[in-house]
C-alpha positions as CSV (number, residue, x, y, z in Angstrom):
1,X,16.1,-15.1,7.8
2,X,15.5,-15.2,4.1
3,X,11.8,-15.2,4.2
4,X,11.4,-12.4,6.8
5,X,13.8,-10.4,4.1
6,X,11.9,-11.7,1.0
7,X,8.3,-10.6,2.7
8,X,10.2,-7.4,3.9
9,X,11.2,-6.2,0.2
10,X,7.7,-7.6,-0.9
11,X,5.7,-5.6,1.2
12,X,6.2,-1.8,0.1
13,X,5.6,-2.1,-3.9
14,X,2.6,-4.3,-2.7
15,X,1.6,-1.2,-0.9
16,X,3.1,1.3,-3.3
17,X,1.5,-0.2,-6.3
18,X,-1.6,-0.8,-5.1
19,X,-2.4,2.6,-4.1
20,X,-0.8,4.0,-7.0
21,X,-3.2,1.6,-8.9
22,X,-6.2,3.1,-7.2
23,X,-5.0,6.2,-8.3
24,X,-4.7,5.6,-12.2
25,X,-8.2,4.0,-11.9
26,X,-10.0,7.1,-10.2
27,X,-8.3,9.8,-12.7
28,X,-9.6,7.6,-15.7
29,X,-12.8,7.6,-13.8
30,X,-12.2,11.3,-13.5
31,X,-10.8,12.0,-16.7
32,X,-13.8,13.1,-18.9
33,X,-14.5,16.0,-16.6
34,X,-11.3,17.6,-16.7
35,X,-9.6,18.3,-20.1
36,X,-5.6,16.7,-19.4
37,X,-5.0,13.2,-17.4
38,X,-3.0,15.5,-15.5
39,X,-5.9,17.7,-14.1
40,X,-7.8,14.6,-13.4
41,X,-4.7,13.4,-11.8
42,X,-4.8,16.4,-9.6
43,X,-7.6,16.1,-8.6
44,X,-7.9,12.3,-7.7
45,X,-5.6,13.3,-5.5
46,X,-7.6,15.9,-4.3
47,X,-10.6,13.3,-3.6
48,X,-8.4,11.0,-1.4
49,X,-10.7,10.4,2.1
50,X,-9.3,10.9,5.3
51,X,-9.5,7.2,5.3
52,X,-7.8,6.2,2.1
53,X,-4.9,8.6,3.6
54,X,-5.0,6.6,6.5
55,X,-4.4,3.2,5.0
56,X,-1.7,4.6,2.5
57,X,0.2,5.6,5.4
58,X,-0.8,2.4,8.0
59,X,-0.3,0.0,5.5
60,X,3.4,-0.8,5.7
61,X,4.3,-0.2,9.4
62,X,1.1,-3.1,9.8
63,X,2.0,-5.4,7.1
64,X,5.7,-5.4,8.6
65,X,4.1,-6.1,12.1
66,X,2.2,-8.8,11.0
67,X,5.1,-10.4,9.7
68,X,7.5,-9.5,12.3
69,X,4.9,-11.1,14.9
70,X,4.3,-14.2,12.4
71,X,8.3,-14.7,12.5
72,X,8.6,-14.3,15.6
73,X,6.2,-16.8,16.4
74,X,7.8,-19.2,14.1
75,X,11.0,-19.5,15.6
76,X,9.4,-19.6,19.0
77,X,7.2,-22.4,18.0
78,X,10.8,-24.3,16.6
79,X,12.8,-23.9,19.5
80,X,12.8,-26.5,21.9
């Protein structure tokens, strides 16, 4: 049970900091064209694709599918 928990907790600020990541790096990218980090800020978040959106959002329910169905197959695979 520990390493279904462990991969559990793991698996959002994977998520959550890689996408928050990607955001810091395209309002740098932005920055010279607007005149505060927060305006290039804005509008990073502004240029987020449909697709980008997409894999924010899908990310965790899939990465805790993919484990639940790795588990899962684990403890199949142990019993008898």
């Amino acid at each position: 049970m520990l390493p279904w928990a462990v991969t559990a907790v793991a698996i959002y600020p994977v998520s959550f900091l890689w996408f928050n990541a990607w955001l810091y790096r395209t309002s740098l990218r932005l920055a010279p064209d607007y005149p505060t980090y927060v305006a290039a800020f804005t509008a990073a978040i502004e240029h987020v694709t449909r697709a980008d959106k997409l894999l924010a959002v899908g990310m965790h329910p899939l990465l805790f599918f993919a484990v639940a169905a790795v588990t899962i197959a684990a403890l199949a695979w142990r019993v008898p």
